[in-house]
C-alpha positions, -999 to 999 in steps of 0.1 A, spaced: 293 -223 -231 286 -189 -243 312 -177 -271 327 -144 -254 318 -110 -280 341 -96 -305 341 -73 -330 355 -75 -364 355 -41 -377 390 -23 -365 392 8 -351 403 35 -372 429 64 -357 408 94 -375 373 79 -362 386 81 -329 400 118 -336 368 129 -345 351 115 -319 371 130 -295 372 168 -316 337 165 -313 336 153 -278 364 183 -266 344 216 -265 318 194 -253 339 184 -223 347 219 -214 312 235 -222 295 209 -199 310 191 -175 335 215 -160 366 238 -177 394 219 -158 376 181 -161 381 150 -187 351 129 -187 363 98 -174 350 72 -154 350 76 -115 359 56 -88 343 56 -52 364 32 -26 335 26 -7 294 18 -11 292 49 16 312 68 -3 287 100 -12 311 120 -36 301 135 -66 310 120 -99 338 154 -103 356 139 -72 352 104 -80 372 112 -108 398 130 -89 400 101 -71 403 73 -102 438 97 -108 450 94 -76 447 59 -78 466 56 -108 490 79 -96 494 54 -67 500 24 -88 523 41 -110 546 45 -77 572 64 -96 602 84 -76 598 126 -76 608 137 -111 603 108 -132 591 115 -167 558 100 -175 537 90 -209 504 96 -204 482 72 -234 452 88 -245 458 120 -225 425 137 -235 420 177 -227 451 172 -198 439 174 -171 451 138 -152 478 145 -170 484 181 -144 479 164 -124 503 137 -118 531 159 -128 518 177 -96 519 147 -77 551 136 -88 572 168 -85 584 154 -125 572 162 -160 544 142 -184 541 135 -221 507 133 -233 496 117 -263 459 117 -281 448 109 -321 426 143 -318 443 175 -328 413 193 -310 425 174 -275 461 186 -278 455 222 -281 431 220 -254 457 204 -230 486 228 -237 459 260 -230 453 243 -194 490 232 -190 499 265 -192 471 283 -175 485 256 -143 519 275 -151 529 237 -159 538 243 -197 576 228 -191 564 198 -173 529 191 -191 532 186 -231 510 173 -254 513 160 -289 493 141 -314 506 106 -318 492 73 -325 499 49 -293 504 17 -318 532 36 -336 549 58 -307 574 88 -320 594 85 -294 631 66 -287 634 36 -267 637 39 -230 627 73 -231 599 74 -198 598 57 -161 561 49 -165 534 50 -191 497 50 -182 466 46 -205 434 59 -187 406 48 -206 420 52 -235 433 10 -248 400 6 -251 397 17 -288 431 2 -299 421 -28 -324 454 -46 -313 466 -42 -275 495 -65 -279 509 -42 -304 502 -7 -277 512 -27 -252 546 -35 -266 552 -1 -279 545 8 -239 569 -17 -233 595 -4 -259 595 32 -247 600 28 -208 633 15 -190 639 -13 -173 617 -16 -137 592 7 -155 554 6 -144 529 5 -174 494 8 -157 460 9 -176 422 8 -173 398 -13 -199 365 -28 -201 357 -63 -198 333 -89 -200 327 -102 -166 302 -126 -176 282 -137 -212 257 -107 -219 221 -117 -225 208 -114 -260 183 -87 -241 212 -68 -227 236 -75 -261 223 -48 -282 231 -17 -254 266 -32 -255 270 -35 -289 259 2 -298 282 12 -269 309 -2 -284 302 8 -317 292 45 -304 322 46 -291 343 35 -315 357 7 -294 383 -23 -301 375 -56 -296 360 -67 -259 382 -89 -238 375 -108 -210 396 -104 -175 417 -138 -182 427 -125 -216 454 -101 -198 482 -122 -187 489 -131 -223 485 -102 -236 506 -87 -208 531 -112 -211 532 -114 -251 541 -80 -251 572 -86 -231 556 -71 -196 556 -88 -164 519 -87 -151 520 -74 -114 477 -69 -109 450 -74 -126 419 -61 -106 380 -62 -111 370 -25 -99 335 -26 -116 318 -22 -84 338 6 -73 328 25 -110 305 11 -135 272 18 -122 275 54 -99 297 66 -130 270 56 -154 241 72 -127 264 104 -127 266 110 -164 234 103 -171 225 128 -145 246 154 -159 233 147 -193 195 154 -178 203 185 -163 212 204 -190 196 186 -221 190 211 -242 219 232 -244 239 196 -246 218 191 -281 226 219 -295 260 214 -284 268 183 -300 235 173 -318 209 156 -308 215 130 -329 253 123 -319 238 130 -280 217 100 -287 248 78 -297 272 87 -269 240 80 -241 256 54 -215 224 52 -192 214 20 -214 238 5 -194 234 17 -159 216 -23 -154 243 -43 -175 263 -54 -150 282 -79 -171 302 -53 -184 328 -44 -158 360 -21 -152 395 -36 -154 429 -19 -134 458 -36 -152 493 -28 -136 523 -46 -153 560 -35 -152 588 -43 -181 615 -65 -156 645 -48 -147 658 -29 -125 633 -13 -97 633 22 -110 597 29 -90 596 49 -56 590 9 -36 
């Protein structure tokens, strides 16, 4: 059998930073003042949204899983420029602690949290999700959209999750995976992907209960979604990054355009999407 791919090089906190300064004015210039680039996520095949409201939809998704009560204080993992972050303190009628490794992403959040008239409920700060400042106990949920994916050691973000919600507390997450070996033909679009992208090491969908369960959570669903996002995500971006290619170069560079381009991908179906929803056992705090 075909050894699963890893990587060996760790990601480092102020790589990921200054991918992400780089990637913020960016973001706003390009694909809309009040979006994150994220992955989207279409229920159906007939679904004909456009990438902007598949995105809304991924958050309300999360937002469902989370199934916190009205007012519960969230942490939101990798909050990028805010705006799921809004969001679900929106939806949930309670307040939301973002947290991101680029300086450029925090003040970006806190000018659309307040321009929501959400700046009590909506804060952001820079923090490093392996090493959380923040007291035991101290949320009702955590979620990580998109953003475990470039922690070197998930156990160790995944306990520190664990460490900072109460008991009953929902922890729910999105990562990539490898559904299936990749072809040496295919292997080089994943590897500069994950190098690109400054990525920790790839897992594979049966990897999760112990990693769920070595950080003292209880593992409630772990879901293959790829079909629902990988490829029309992948279509959408690479639309987007058509459309406008010029200004987008001088934007971020040609050369660093040329790095972040996912449309390699768009065919490699082996890497998939991966909802995780897992709870620290206790009392039922959530809105079930």
């Amino acid at each position: 059998m075909e050894k699963h791919m890893s990587r060996t090089e760790p990601t480092a906190v102020d790589q990921v930073g200054t991918l992400y300064d780089q990637m913020a004015g960016f973001e706003s210039d390009n694909f809309g003042g009040d979006h994150n680039l994220h992955f989207g996520y279409w229920d159906n095949p007939e679904d004909t949204w456009p990438l902007e409201r598949a995105e809304e939809r991924f958050t309300e998704l999360m937002i469902e899983k989370l199934r916190t009560k009205s007012g519960a204080r969230v942490l939101d993992v990798g909050c990028g420029m805010g705006t799921p972050a809004i969001r679900l303190a929106n939806a949930i009628n309670g307040s939301v602690v973002g947290v991101t490794v680029s300086h450029e992403q925090v003040k970006r959040a806190g000018i659309r949290a307040t321009a929501a008239g959400l700046a009590d409920r909506a804060s952001f700060q820079y923090a490093d999700a392996a090493d959380l400042p923040f007291e035991a106990d101290s949320f009702d949920a955590v979620w990580a959209l998109e953003s475990i994916i470039h922690m070197p050691d998930r156990v160790q973000v995944l306990r520190e999750m664990a460490r900072v919600i109460r008991p009953g507390g929902r922890v729910v997450l999105t990562d990539f995976f490898e559904r299936a070996p990749v072809p040496e033909h295919k292997r080089g679009a994943v590897e500069r992907f994950y190098e690109n992208w400054v990525m920790g090491p790839i897992v594979r969908i049966d990897d999760y209960p112990g990693l769920v369960r070595e950080a003292g959570l209880r593992l409630v669903e772990v879901s293959d979604i790829s079909e629902q996002v990988m490829k029309r995500t992948l279509e959408g971006i690479a639309e987007r990054l058509e459309q406008d290619k010029k200004h987008i170069d001088n934007t971020l560079g040609a050369e660093l355009v040329d790095d972040l381009d996912l449309s390699n991908l768009i065919e490699v179906w082996e890497l998939g999407y991966l909802l995780v929803v897992a709870e620290l056992p206790g009392n039922d705090i959530t809105g079930s």
